[in-house]
C-alpha positions in Angstrom: -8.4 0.7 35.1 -9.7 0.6 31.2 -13.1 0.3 32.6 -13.0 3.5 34.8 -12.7 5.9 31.0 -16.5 5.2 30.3 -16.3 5.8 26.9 -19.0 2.9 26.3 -22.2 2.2 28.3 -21.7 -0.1 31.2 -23.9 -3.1 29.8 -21.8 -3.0 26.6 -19.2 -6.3 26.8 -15.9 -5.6 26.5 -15.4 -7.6 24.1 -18.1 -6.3 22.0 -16.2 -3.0 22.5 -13.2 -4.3 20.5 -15.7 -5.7 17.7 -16.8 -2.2 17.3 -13.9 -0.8 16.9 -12.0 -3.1 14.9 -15.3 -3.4 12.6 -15.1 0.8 12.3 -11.6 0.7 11.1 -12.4 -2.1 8.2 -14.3 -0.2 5.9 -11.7 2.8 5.3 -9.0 -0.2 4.8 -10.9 -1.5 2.3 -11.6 1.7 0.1 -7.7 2.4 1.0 -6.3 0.7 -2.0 -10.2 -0.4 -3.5 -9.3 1.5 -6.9 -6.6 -0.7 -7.6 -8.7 -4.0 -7.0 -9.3 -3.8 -10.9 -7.2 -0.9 -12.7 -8.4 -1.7 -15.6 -12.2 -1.6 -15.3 -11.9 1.3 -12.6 -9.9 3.5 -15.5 -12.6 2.3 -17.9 -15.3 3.4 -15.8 -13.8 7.1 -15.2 -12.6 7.3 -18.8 -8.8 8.0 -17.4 -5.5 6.1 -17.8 -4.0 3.5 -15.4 -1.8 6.3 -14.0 -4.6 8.3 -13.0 -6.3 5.4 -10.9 -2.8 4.5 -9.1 -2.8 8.9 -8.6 -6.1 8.6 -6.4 -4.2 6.0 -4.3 -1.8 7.7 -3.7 -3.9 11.0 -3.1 -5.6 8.8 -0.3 -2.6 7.7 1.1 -1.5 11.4 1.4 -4.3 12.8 2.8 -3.6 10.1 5.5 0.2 10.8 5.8 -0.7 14.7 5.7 -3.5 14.6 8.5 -2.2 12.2 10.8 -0.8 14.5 13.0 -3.1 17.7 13.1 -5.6 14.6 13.5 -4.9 14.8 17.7 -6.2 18.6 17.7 -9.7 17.6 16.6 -9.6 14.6 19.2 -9.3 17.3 21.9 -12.1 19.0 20.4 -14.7 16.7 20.1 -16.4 14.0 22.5 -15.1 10.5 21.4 -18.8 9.8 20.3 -19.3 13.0 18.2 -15.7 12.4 16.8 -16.7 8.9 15.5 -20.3 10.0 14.6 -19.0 13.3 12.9 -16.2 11.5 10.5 -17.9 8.3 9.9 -20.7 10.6 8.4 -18.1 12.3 6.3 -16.7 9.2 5.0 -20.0 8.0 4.0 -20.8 11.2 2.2 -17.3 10.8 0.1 -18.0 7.5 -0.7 -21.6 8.5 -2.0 -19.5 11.4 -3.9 -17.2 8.2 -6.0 -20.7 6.4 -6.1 -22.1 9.2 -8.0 -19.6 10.8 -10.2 -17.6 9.4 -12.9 -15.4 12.5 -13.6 -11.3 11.6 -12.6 -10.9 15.7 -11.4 -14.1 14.9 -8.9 -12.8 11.5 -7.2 -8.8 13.4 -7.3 -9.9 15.6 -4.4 -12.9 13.6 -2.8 -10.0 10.8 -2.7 -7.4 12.6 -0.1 -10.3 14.0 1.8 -10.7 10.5 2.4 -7.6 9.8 3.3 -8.2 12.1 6.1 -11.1 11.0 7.3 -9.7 7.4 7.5 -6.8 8.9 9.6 -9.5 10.3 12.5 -11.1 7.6 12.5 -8.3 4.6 12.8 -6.3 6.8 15.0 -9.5 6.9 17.5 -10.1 3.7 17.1 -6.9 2.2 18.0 -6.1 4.9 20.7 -9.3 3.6 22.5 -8.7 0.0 22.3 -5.1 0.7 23.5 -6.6 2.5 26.5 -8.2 -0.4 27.5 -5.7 -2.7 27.0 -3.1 -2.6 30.6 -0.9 -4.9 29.0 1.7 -4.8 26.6 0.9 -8.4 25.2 -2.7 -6.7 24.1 -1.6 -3.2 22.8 0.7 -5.7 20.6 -1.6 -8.0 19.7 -4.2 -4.9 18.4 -1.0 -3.6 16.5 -0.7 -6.8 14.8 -4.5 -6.8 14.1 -4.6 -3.8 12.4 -1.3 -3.9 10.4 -2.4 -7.3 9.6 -5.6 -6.4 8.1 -3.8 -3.4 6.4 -1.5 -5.7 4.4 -4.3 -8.0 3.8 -6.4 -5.0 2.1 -5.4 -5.7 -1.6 -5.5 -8.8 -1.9 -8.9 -9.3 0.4 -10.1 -6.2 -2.2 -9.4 -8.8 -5.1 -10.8 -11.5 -3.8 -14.3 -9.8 -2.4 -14.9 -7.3 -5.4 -13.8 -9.9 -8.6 -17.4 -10.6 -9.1 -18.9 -7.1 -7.9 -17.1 -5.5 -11.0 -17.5 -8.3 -13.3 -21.1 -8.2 -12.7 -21.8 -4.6 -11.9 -20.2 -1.0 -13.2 -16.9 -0.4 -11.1 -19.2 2.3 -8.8 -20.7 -0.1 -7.4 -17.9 -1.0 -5.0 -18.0 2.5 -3.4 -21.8 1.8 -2.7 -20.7 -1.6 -1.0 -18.3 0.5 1.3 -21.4 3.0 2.2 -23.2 -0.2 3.8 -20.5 -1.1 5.1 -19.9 1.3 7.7 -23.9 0.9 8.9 -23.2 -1.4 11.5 -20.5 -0.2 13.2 -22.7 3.1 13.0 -25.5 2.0 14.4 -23.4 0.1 17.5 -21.3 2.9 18.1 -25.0 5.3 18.4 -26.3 2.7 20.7 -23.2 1.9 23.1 -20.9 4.7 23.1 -21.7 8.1 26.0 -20.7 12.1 25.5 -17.7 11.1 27.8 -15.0 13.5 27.3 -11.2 13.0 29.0 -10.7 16.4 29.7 -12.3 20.5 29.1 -12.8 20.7 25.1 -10.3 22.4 23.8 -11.3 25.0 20.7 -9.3 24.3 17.8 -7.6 27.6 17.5 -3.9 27.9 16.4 -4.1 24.5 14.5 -0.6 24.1 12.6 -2.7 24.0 9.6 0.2 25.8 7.6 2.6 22.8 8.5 -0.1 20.8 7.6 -0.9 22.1 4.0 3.0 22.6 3.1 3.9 19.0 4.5 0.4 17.6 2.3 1.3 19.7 -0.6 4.9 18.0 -0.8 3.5 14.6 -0.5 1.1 14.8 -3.1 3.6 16.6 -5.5 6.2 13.1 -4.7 3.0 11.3 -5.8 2.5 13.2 -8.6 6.1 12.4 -9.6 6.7 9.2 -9.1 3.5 8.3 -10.9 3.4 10.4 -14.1 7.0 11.2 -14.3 8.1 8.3 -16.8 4.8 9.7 -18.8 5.9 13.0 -18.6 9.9 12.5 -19.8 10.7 13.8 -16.6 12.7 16.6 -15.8 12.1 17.6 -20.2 8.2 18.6 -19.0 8.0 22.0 -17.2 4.7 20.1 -14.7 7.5 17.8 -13.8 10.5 20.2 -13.2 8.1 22.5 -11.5 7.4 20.0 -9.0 10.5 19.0 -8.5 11.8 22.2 -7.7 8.7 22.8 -5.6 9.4 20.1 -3.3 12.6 21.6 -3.1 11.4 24.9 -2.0 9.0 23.2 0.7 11.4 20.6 1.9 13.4 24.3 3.3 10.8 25.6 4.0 9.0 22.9 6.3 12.6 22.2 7.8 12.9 25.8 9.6 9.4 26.2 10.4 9.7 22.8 12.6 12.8 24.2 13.6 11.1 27.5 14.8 8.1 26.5 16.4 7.5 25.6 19.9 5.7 22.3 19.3 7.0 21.1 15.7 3.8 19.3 13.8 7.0 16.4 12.7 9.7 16.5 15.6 13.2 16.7 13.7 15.0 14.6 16.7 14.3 11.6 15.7 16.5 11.4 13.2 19.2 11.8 15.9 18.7 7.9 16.8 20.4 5.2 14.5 18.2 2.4 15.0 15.2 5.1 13.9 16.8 5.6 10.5 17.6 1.6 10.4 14.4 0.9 11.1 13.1 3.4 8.2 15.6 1.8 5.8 14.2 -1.7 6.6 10.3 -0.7 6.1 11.6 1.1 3.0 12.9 -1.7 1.3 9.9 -4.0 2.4 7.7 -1.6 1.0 9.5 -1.3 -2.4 9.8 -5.4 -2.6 6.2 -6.0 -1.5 4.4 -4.1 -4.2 6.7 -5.5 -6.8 4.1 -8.2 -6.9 1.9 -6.3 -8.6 4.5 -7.5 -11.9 3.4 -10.8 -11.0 -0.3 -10.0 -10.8 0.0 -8.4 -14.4 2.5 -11.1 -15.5 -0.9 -13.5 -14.9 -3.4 -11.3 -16.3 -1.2 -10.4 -19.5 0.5 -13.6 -20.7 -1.2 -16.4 -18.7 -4.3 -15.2 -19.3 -6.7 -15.4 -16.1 -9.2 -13.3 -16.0 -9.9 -11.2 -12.6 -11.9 -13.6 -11.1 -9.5 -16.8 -11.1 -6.4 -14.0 -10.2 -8.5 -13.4 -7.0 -8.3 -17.2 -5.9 -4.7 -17.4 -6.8 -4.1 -14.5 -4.1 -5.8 -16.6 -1.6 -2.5 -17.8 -1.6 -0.3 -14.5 -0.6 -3.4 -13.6 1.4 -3.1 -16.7 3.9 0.7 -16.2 3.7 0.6 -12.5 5.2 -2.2 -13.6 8.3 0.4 -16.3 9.0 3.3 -14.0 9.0 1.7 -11.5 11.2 0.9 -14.2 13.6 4.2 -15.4 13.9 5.9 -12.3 14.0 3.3 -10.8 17.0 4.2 -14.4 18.7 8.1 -13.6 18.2 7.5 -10.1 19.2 6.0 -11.4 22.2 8.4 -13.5 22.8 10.8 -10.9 22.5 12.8 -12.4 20.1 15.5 -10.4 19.0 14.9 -7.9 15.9 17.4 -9.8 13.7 16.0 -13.2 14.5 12.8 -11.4 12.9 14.0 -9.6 9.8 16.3 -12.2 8.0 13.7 -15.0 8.1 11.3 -12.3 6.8 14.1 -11.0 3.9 15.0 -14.7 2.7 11.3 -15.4 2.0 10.9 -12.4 -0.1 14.6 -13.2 -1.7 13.3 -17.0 -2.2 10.1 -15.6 -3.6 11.6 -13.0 -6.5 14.5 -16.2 -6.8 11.6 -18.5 -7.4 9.4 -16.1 -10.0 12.8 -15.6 -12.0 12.6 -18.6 -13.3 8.8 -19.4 -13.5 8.3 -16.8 -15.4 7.5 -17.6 -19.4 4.8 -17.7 -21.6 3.2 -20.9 -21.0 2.8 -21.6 -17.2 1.0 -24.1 -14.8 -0.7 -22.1 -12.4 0.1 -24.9 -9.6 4.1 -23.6 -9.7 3.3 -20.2 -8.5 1.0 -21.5 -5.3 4.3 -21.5 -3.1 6.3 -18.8 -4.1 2.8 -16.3 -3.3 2.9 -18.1 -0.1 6.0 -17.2 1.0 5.9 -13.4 -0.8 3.1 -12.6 2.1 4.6 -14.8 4.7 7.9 -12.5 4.0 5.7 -9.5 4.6 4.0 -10.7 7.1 6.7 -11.1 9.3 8.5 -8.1 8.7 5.9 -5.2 9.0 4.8 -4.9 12.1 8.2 -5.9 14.0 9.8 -3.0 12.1 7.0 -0.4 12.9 7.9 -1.6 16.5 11.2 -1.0 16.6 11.3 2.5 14.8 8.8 4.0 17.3 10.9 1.8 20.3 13.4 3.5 18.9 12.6 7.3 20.4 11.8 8.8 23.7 8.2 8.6 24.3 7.8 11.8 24.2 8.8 11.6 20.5 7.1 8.8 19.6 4.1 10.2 17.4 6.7 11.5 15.5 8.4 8.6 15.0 4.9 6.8 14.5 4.2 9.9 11.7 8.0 9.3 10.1 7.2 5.2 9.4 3.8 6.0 7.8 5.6 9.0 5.2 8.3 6.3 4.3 5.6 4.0 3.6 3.9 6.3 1.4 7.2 7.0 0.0 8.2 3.0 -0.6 4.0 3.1 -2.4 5.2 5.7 -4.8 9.0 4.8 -5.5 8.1 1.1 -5.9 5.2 2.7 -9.2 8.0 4.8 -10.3 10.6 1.7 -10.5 8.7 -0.4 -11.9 7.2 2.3 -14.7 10.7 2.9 -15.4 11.9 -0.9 -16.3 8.8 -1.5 -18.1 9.8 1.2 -21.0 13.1 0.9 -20.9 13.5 -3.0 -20.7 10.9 -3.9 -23.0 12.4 -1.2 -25.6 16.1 -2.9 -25.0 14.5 -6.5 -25.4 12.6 -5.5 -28.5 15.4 -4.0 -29.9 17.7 -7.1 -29.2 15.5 -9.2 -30.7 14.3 -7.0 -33.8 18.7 -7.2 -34.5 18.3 -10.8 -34.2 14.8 -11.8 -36.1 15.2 -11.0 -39.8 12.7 -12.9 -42.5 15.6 -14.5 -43.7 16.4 -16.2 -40.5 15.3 -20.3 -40.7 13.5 -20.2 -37.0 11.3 -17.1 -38.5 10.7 -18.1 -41.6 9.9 -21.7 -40.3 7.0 -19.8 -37.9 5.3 -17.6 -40.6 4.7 -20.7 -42.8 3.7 -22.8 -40.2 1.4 -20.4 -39.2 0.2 -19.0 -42.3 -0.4 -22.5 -43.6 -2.5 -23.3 -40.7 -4.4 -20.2 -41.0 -5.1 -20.8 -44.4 -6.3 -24.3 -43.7 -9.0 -22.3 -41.5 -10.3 -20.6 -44.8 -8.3 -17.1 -44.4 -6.8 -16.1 -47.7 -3.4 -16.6 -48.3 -2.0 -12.8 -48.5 -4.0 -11.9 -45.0 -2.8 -14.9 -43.5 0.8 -14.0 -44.6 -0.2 -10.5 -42.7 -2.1 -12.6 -40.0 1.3 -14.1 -39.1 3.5 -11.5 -39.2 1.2 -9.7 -36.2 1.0 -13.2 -34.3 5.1 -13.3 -34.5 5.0 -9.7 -33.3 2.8 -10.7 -30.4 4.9 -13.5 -29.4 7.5 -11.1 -29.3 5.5 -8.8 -27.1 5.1 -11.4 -25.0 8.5 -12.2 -24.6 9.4 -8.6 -23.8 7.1 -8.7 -20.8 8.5 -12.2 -19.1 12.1 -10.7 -19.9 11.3 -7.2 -17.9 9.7 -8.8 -15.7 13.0 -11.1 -14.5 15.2 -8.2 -15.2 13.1 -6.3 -12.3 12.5 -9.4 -9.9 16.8 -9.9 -10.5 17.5 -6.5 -9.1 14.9 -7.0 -6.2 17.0 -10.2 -5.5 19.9 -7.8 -5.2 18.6 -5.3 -3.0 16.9 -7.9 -0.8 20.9 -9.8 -0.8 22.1 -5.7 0.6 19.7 -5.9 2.8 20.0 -9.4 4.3 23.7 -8.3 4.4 22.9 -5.0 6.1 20.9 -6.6 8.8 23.8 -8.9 9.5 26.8 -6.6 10.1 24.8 -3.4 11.5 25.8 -3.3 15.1 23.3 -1.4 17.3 20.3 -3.6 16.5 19.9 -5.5 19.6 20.4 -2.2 21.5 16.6 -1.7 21.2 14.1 -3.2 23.6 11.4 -4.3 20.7 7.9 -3.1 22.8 5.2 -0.5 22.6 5.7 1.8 26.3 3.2 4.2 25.3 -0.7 3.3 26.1 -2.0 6.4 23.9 0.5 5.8 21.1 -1.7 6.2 17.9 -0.2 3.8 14.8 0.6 5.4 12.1 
């Protein structure tokens, strides 16, 4: 039957088909999350704070979360040829765009156009390799490919562009992405035809007013969660303005679906329990898995290891999340039950913050941290795409985009909570510790005093004069305290992810109506979200 919707030529291999279209969704994973491969050099290069570089994520992410669903309009519209030919171009004239410019307010905008164009052209992708899959064990497998490779995009963006930015201006990533998507161009010129499945359909009355309000709120949460702790909150009027107008749009959005005969985000989802379970659980994942960024900054701060070394620790979490995903599509398979699925996943994220707890200090071997990486991605391997799953198992059919559309905001919602969190306990944790510590330290205290002469007698043994090593001391007992400030943050965060992961685990274990969900994909046109 797959072979009878000639999308592609008759001498093209169906297995080369899949190649294409796995290969067409790679590059747009890549530049997903490429400006946080290095935030440093990227917010060097536009002349911008960190803050701004984690905004253009999260702008890309949006324009993703945003366009997923008036996506399907276009598809109707346009050939499956033009459609690939038409957004791949697009893509590649962005990226040229963040090749060429170095202004923040350029790649802001360029960035969630992106975003868009990277929703297109994976939701095509994976619709057509679902059409010609007839069995459920291959429309699951292709869901655990590209979930996989989704998960894998950070720390694959590490390990590929360490030595591209070290050697080159941070650009020149953006110009690796634009020959990137050659191939897969080229292939899908050659092999695919004008085959259409049905009359084109003109894209009049788009929902492009659901569309803008639902995008506008998204990038407004972003917006929040990201500059908010900058900001003082609800004390700066951008702030409170936003606040209240995501209020205002929430309403707003929630009796226009209401209203409408076909709702851009069908409300009745939320009338299922294991739907709302199932958002919970990929909530909480999302939150714990980008935690690790802590440790990422924990090694680049106080351990010391440049970009380039970081990248090879990752290998670690990288082969930890492909095994993950491999054992959870086998479990899946298998049809293991959901629970069977989700507490092995949740212990080796509890095990993993349990285990960074107490490595954590300012002298480290970089062997101890080998396993506990492992285990962060094996954690999140096996939990991501079961859950995705089981929410859109969860609903009719009917509903099931929806559902598909719900899981992707709550991701997006996880990306930005998790910046916020962590923003959050870095002031306020390293202010308490300093604090504690500045009540404690006094130059009359034996274990001070002790330090500043060691230290200014060695650095006057060096040939620095006695009065600016005195000085030189005093700023090498402040860093040390620094230091300290960061490891205790750091375990004051990872303890309260152990907390929530212990809920959760506990959650999962008494909630009731978990088994009542056959854990399977029924829909062959079902687009991932």
């Amino acid at each position: 039957m797959a072979r009878k919707i000639p999308y592609f030529k008759r001498w093209v291999p169906e297995w080369l088909v899949k190649i294409i279209l796995f290969a067409m969704t790679l590059p747009g994973i890549i530049i997903f999350f490429l400006p946080l491969s290095n935030v440093n050099a990227a917010a060097g290069y536009y002349g911008c704070e960190p803050a701004d570089i984690q905004f253009s994520v999260a702008l890309f992410y949006a324009g993703y979360v945003g366009f997923y669903c008036l996506e399907r309009r276009f598809f109707s519209f346009l050939a499956a040829k033009e459609y690939f030919l038409l957004f791949t171009t697009l893509q590649i004239m962005a990226c040229l765009v963040c090749y060429g410019t170095n202004e923040v307010y350029i790649l802001f905008p360029v960035r969630f156009i992106q975003g868009m164009l990277f929703a297109g052209n994976v939701n095509l992708s994976l619709t057509l390799i679902f059409t010609r899959l007839s069995s459920e064990r291959g429309r699951e497998i292709s869901f655990s490919v590209f979930f996989g490779i989704l998960i894998c995009a950070l720390p694959f963006n590490n390990l590929i562009t360490a030595d591209l930015i070290d050697s080159y201006n941070f650009n020149i990533i953006y110009k690796t992405a634009i020959f990137s998507y050659v191939p897969g161009l080229f292939f899908l010129t050659l092999a695919m035809t004008n085959y259409r499945t049905g009359a084109r359909f003109h894209l009049y009355k788009l929902d492009w007013q659901s569309f803008a309000v639902y995008s506008t709120m998204l990038v407004l949460i972003g917006y929040i969660m990201i500059f908010g702790q900058e900001y003082y909150w609800l004390e700066d009027p951008r702030i409170l303005g936003s606040v209240i107008g995501i209020g205002i749009l929430i309403v707003v959005s929630v009796i226009r679906q209401r209203a409408i005969k076909r709702p851009y985000i069908d409300l009745r989802v939320f009338r299922y329990q294991n739907f709302k379970m199932g958002l919970l659980i990929l909530f909480v994942m999302y939150i714990c898995r980008f935690a690790s960024g802590i440790t990422n900054n924990y090694f680049i701060t106080e351990l010391h290891f440049d970009p380039f070394y970081l990248s090879y620790i990752n290998v670690f979490n990288l082969v930890g999340l492909i095994a993950g995903v491999i054992i959870a599509c086998c479990m899946v398979l298998q049809k293991k039950r959901i629970r069977n699925i989700w507490i092995p996943g949740f212990l080796m994220l509890l095990v993993f913050y349990g285990m960074m707890y107490y490595s954590f200090d300012v002298q480290a071997d970089e062997f101890n941290y080998f396993i506990p990486l492992f285990l962060q991605g094996l954690g999140v391997g096996l939990i991501m795409v079961p859950t995705i799953i089981f929410i859109i198992s969860s609903v009719p059919i009917a509903i099931g985009p929806s559902a598909a559309a719900m899981a992707l905001a709550i991701r997006y919602l996880g990306f930005c909570i998790s910046i916020a969190l962590i923003n959050y306990f870095e002031l306020f944790e390293k202010s308490r510790h300093y604090n504690a510590f500045q009540d404690h330290l006094t130059a009359v205290d034996p274990a001070v005093k002790d330090f500043l002469n060691k230290q200014t007698a060695k650095l006057s043994s060096k040939g620095m004069l006695e009065d600016h090593a005195a000085k030189a001391a005093h700023k090498l007992m402040i860093g040390k305290i620094n230091a300290q400030d960061h490891v205790r943050f750091a375990m004051d965060y990872y303890e309260v992810m152990c907390w929530l992961l212990s809920a959760s685990l506990l959650l999962i274990i008494l909630f009731p109506y978990l088994n009542r969900t056959a854990l399977y994909l029924k829909s062959r046109r079902l687009s991932p979200a």
